[in-house]
Wavefront OBJ file of the C-alpha trace (Angstrom):
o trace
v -8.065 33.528 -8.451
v -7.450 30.789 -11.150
v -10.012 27.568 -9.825
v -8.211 24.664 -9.008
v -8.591 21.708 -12.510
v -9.457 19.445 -9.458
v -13.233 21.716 -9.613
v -13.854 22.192 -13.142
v -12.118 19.861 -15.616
v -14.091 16.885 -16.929
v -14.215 13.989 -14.828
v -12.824 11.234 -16.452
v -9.895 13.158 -17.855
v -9.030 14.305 -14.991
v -9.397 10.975 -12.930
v -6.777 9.683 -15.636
v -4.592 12.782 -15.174
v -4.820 12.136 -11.290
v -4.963 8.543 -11.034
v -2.565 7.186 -13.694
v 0.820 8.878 -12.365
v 0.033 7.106 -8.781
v -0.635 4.009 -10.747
v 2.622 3.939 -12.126
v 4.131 5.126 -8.495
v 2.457 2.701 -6.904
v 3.142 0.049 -8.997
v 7.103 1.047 -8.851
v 6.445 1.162 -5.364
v 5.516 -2.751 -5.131
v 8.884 -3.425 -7.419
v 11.227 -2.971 -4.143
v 9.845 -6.677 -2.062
v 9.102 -7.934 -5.670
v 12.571 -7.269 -7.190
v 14.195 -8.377 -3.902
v 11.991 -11.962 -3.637
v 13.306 -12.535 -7.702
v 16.934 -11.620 -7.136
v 17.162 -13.429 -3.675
v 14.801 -16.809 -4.856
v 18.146 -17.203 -6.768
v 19.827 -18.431 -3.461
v 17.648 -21.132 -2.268
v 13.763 -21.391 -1.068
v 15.156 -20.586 2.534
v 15.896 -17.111 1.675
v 12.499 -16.615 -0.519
v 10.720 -17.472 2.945
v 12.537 -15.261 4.960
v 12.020 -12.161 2.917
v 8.605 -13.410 2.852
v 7.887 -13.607 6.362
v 9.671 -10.058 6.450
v 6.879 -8.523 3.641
v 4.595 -8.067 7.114
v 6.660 -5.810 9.008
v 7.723 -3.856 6.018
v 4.499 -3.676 4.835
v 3.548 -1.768 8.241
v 6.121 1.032 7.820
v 4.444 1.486 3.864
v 0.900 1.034 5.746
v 2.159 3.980 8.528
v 3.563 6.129 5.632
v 0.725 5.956 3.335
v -1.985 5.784 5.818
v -0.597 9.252 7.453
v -0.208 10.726 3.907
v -3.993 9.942 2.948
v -4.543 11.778 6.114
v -2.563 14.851 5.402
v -3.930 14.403 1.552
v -7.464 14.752 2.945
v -6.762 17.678 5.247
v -5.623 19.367 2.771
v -7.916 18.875 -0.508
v -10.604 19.670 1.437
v -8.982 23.219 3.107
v -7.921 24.240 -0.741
v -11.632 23.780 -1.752
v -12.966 25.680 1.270
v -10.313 28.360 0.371
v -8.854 27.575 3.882
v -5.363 28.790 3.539
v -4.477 28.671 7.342
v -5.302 24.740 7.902
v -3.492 24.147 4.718
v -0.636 25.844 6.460
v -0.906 24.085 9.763
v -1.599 20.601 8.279
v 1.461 20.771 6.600
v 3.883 21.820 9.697
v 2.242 18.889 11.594
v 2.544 16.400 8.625
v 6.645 16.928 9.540
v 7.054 16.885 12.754
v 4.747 13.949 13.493
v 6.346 11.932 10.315
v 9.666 12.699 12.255
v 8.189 10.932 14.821
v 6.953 7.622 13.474
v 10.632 7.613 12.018
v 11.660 7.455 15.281
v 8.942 5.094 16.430
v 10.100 2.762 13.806
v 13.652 2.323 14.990
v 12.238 1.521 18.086
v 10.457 -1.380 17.054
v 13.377 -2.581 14.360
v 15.633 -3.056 16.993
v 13.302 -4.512 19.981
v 10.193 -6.354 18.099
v 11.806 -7.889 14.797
v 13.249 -11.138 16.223
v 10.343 -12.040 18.905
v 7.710 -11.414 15.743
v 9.851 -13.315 13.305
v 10.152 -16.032 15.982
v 5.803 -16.220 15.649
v 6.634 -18.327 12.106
v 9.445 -20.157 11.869
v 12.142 -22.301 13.616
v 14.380 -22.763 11.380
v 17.823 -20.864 12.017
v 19.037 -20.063 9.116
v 15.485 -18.667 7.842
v 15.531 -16.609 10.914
v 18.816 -15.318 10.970
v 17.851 -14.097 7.075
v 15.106 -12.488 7.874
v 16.346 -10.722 11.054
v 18.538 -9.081 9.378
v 16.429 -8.265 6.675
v 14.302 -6.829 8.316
v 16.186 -4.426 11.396
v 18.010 -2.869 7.915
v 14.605 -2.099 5.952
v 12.512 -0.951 9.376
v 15.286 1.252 11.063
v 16.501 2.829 8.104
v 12.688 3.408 6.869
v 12.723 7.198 7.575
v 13.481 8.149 4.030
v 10.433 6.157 2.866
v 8.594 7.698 5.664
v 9.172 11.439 4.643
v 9.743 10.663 0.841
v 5.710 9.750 1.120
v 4.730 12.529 3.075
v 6.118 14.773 0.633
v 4.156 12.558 -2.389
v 0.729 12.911 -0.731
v 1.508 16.859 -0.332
v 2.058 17.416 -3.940
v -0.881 15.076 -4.817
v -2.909 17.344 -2.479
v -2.463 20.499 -5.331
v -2.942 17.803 -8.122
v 0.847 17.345 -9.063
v 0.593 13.129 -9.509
v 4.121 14.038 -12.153
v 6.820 14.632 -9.900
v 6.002 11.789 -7.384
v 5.823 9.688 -10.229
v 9.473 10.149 -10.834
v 10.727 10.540 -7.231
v 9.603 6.376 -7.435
v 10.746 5.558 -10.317
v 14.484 7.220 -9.827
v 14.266 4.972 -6.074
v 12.879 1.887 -7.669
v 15.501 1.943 -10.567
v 18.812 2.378 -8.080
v 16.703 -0.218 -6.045
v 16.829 -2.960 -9.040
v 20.716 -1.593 -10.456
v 21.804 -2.598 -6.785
v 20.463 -5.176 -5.903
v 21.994 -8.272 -7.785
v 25.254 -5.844 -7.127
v 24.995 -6.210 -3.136
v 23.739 -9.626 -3.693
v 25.840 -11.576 -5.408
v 29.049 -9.172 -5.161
v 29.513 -7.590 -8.493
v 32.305 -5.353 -9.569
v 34.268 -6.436 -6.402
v 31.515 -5.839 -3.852
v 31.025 -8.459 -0.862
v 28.375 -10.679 -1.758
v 25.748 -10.093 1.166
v 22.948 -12.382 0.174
v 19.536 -11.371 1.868
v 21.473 -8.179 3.626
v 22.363 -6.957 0.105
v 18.369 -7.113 -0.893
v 17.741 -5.090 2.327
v 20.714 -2.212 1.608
v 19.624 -1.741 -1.861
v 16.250 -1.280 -0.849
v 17.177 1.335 1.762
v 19.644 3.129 -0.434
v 16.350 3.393 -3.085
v 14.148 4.849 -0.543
v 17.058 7.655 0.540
v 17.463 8.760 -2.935
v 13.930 9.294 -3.379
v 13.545 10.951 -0.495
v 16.617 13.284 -0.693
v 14.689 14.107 -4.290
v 11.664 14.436 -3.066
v 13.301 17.554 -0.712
v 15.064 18.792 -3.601
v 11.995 19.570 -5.355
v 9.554 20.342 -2.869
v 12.151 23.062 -1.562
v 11.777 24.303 -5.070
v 7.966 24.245 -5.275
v 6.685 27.624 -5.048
v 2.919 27.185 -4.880
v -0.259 26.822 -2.510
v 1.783 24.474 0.031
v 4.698 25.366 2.032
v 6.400 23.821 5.207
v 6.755 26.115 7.746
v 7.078 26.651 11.463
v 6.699 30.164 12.093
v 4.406 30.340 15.386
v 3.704 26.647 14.886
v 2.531 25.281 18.166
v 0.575 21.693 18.561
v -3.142 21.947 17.874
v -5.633 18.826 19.011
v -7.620 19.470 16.170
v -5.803 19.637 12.807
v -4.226 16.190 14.660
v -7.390 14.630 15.101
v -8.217 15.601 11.866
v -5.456 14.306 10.773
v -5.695 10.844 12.578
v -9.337 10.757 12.179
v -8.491 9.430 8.093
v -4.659 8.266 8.692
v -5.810 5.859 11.417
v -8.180 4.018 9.693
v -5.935 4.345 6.582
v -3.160 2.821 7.969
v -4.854 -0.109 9.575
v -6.176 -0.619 5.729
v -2.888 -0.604 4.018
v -1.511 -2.643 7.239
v -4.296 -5.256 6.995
v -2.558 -7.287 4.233
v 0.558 -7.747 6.808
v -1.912 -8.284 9.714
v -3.164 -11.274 7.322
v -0.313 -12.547 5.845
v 1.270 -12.971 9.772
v -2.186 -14.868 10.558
v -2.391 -17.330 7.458
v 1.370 -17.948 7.714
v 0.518 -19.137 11.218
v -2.282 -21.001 8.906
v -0.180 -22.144 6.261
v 3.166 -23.340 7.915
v 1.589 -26.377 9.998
v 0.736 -27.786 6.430
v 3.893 -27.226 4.908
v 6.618 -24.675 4.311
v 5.884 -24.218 0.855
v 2.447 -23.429 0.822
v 3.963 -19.944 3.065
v 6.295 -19.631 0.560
v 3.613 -19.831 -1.962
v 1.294 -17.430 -0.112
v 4.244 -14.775 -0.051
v 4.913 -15.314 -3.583
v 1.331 -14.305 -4.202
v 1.155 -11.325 -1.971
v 3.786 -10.056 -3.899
v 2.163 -10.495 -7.219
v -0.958 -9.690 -6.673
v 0.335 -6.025 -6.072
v 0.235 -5.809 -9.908
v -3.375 -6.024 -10.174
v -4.176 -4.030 -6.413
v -1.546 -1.036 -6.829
v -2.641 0.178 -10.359
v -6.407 -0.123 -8.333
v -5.021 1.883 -5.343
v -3.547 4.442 -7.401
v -6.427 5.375 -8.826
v -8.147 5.675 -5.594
v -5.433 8.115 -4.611
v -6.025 9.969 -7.860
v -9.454 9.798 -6.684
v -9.697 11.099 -3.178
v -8.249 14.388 -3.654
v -10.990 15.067 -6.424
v -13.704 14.049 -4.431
v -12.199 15.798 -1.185
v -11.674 18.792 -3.266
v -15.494 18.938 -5.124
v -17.196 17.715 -1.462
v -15.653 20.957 -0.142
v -16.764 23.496 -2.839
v -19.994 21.474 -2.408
v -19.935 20.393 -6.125
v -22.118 17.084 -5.260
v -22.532 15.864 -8.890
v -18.747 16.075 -9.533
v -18.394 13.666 -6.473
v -21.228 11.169 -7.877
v -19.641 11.165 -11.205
v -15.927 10.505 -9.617
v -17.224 7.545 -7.694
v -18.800 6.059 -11.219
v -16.074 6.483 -13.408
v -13.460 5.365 -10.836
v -16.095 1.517 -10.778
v -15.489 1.194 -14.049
v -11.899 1.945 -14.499
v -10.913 -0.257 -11.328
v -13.744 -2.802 -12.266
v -11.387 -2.939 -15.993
v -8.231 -3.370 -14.360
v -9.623 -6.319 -11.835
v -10.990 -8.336 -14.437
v -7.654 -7.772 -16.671
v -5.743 -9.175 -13.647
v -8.669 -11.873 -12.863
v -7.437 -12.810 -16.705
v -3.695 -12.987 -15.680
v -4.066 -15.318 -13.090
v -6.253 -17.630 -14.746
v -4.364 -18.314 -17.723
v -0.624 -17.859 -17.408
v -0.406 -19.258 -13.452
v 2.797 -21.532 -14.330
v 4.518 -18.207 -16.098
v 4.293 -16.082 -13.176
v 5.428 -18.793 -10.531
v 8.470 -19.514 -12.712
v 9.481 -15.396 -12.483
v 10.482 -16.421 -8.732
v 12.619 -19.680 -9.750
v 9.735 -21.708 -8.509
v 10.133 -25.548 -7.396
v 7.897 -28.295 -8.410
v 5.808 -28.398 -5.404
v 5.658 -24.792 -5.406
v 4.001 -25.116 -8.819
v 1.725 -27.061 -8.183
v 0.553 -25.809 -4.481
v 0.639 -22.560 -6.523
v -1.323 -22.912 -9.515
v -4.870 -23.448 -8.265
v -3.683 -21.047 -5.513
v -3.644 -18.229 -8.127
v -6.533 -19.349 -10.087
v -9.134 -19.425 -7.330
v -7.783 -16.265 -5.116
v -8.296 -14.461 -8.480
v -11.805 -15.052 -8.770
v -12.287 -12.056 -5.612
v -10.205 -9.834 -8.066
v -13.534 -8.112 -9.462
v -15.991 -8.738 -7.018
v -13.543 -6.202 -4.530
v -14.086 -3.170 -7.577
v -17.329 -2.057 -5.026
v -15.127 -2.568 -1.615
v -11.825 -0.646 -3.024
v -13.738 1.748 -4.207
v -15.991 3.170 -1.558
v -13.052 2.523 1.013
v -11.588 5.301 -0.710
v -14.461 7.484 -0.986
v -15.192 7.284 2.635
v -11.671 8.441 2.948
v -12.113 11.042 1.116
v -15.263 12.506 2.781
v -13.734 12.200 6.365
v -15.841 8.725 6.903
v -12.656 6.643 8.084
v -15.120 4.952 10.150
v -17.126 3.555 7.546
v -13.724 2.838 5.392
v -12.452 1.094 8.018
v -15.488 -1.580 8.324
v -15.090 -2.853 4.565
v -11.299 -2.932 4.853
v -11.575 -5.071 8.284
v -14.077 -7.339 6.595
v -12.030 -7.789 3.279
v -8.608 -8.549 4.832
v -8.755 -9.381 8.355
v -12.090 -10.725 9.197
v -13.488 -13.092 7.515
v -10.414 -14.498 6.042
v -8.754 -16.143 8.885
v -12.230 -17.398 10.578
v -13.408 -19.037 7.274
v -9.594 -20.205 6.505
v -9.477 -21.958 10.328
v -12.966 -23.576 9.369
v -12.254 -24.924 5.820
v -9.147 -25.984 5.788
v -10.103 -29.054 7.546
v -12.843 -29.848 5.546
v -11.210 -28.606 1.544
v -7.337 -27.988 2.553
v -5.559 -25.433 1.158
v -8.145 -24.976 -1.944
v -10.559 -23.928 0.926
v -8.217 -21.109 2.430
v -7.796 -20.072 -1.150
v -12.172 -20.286 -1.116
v -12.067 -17.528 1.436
v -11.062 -14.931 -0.656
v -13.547 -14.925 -2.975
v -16.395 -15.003 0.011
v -14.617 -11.447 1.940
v -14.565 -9.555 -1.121
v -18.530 -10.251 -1.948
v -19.167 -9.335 1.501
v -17.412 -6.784 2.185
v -18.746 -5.274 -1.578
v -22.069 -5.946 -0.340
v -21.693 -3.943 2.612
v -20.185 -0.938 1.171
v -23.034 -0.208 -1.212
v -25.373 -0.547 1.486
v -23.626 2.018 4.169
v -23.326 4.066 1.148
v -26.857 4.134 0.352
v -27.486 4.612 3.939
v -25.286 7.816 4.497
v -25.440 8.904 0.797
v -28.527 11.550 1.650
v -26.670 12.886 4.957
v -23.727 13.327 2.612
v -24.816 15.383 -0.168
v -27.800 17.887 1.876
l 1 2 3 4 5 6 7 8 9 10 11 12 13 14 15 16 17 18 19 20 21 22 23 24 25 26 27 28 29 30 31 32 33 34 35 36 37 38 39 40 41 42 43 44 45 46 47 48 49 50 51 52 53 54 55 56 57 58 59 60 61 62 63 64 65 66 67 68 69 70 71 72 73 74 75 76 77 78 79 80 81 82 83 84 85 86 87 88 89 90 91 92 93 94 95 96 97 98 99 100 101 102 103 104 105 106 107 108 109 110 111 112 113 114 115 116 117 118 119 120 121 122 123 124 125 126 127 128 129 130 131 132 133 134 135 136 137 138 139 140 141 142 143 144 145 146 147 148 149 150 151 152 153 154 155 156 157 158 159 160 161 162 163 164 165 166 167 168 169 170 171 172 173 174 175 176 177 178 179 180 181 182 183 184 185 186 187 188 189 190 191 192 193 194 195 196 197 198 199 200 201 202 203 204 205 206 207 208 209 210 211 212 213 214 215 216 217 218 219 220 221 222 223 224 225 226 227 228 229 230 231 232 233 234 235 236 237 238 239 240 241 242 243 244 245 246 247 248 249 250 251 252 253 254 255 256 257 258 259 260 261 262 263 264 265 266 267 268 269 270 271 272 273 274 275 276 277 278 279 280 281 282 283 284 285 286 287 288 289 290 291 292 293 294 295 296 297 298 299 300 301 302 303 304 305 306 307 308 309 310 311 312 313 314 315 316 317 318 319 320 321 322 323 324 325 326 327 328 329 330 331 332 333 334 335 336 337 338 339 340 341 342 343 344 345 346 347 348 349 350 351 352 353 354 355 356 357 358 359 360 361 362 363 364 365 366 367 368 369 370 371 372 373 374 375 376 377 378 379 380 381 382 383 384 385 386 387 388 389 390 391 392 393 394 395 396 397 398 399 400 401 402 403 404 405 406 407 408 409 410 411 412 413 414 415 416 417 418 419 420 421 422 423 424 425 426 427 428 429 430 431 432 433 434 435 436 437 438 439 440 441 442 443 444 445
């Protein structure tokens, strides 16, 4: 049998082969809440803000879908390098039925939890009504981004990073076409403001989905879907779970933070949330290339850790430092010295300006220093250490954030909740390299 490229092509090509279509899926990915915030800025700040304060809860159905993916992703590399064929098999059966599942789950909490969390951050009526229904369209309708995902991370698993590459971009482009359509009512259409955003969205994740089934079902190759004798088994779903837990709570922990510093944020003023959302969305430029390299990454290092091809793995983690170290600084750049330019992309006001540029300056100054933490999250992930992925991510994004941003903002303002940035990422950065060096010899016996 032909080896799998993942086991003997040369690293760094083949971290670029891997890593660079995610980069670009990823990166299409962040375009829906981006595309949406620049079309609906167009009708007033109010609307900005409420799509703003709905980024959190759409952010958990990505942080479900992705985390859950990485799990199956993980699974899987690993069986394929172990020549495993069977849990290959039964990964994938679960990977469907419990994605069916969490679709359910998610209408669930669209319909009962929307308006009692959106009621956590603002008062205001019309912001509320805006982002209510906002958000019940995007989280009950969020099974095609659900499955469309699961289906991603299974052809990542056998090193195809093509073909979810354009299952994104075809969703992201019918996202954009529609939108200002169902916005502003072009070509006879109602106009449906912040509803319109929300529909378009939706009706970009469905056709990515529905081609996303088209061509799986026509992928003939080391992964299939099927239920023939399938039955539940506790351990392919702790297995699972033991990576897509941790995983998710990662990819969740910017919404988990964005909810707490809004809470932050809005007793000194309504702009500096609407700020804060503005940047969450931007900053997805410079994290989302990053994180698509990691996924490039994990199913290498999965795959090499299984055949027990230890140097491969080393080498991996080195190259993927300095490509994600290149991209940080690049985007460190950005943010430093066009701050006005990218504020003004969202119709910006005046006071959003200037809240905004120093906001954007000093935030970026983390950019590099979180190279080490992104990094070795991802290769914990990919050696079955959720665990240990799960401490950097928790101390990056939801610990030491808020506790430093409730201290300083009553001595430096909103410059020191900017500050706090900065101080996670060299923590948390610092931590990873030493659990690293302290599990690296357990690791590779």
């Amino acid at each position: 049998m032909k080896e799998n490229i993942m086991g003997t092509k040369k690293i760094l090509p083949l971290i670029m082969t891997m890593g660079f279509p995610p980069m670009i899926s990823m990166l299409i990915q962040s375009l829906y809440n981006i595309v949406d915030s620049m079309f609906v800025a167009r009708l007033g700040e109010n609307a900005l803000t409420a799509v703003s304060l709905a980024f959190p809860m759409q952010n958990i159905v990505l942080a479900v879908a992705v985390g859950f993916g990485v799990g199956i992703n993980s699974v899987i590399a690993r069986a394929l390098g172990s020549q495993n064929q069977n849990e290959v098999n039964n990964a994938t059966a679960h990977g469907f039925v419990l994605t069916a599942i969490h679709s359910l789950l998610f209408i669930l909490v669209g319909i009962f939890f929307t308006v009692p969390f959106l009621k956590l951050f603002t008062s205001n009526s019309t912001t509320l009504t805006n982002a209510t229904l906002y958000c019940r369209i995007v989280i009950c309708f969020s099974f095609g981004q659900l499955f469309h995902i699961y289906i991603e991370k299974l052809f990542q698993a056998v090193g195809n990073v093509i073909t979810p590459m354009i299952m994104q971009i075809v969703g992201a482009v019918i996202n954009i076409i529609l939108d200002p359509i169902f916005i502003f009512g072009y070509f006879n259409m109602p106009a449906l403001g912040v509803s319109g955003a929300a529909i378009a969205t939706v009706i970009g994740q469905m056709s990515a989905c529905l081609l996303s089934i088209f061509l799986f079902m026509k992928y003939k190759g080391q992964i299939q879907v099927t239920f023939k004798n399938f039955h539940f088994h506790t351990q392919i779903i702790r297995k699972i779970y033991e990576i897509a837990f941790p995983s998710s709570l990662m990819t969740a922990m910017p919404s988990l933070l964005v909810g707490i510093l809004n809470g932050i944020l809005a007793p000194i003023s309504s702009t500096s949330v609407a700020v804060f959302g503005l940047y969450y969305k931007v900053q997805t430029f410079v994290y989302m290339p990053a994180n698509g390299i990691i996924q490039g990454m994990r199913p290498i290092i999965g795959y090499n850790y299984g055949a027990k091809k230890y140097d491969r793995v080393k080498e991996t983690i080195k190259k993927c430092i300095m490509l994600i170290g290149s991209i940080m600084l690049m985007g460190t750049c950005l943010f430093c010295f066009v701050p006005e330019f990218i504020m003004n992309l969202f119709s910006a006001s005046k006071d959003m300006i200037q809240i905004g540029i120093p906001a954007l300056r000093i935030i970026s100054l983390g950019f590099i220093i979180s190279t080490i933490g992104i990094v070795f999250s991802g290769v914990f992930e990919a050696l079955g250490k959720g665990k240990e992925s799960l401490i950097i991510s928790v101390l990056r994004q939801l610990l030491i954030i808020p506790l430093l941003s409730l201290i300083l903002k009553d001595i430096l303002g909103l410059i020191g909740i900017w500050s706090t940035f900065m101080i996670a990422e060299t923590i948390a950065s610092v931590t990873a390299l030493f659990i690293y060096h302290k599990i690296k010899t357990k690791i590779f016996r």
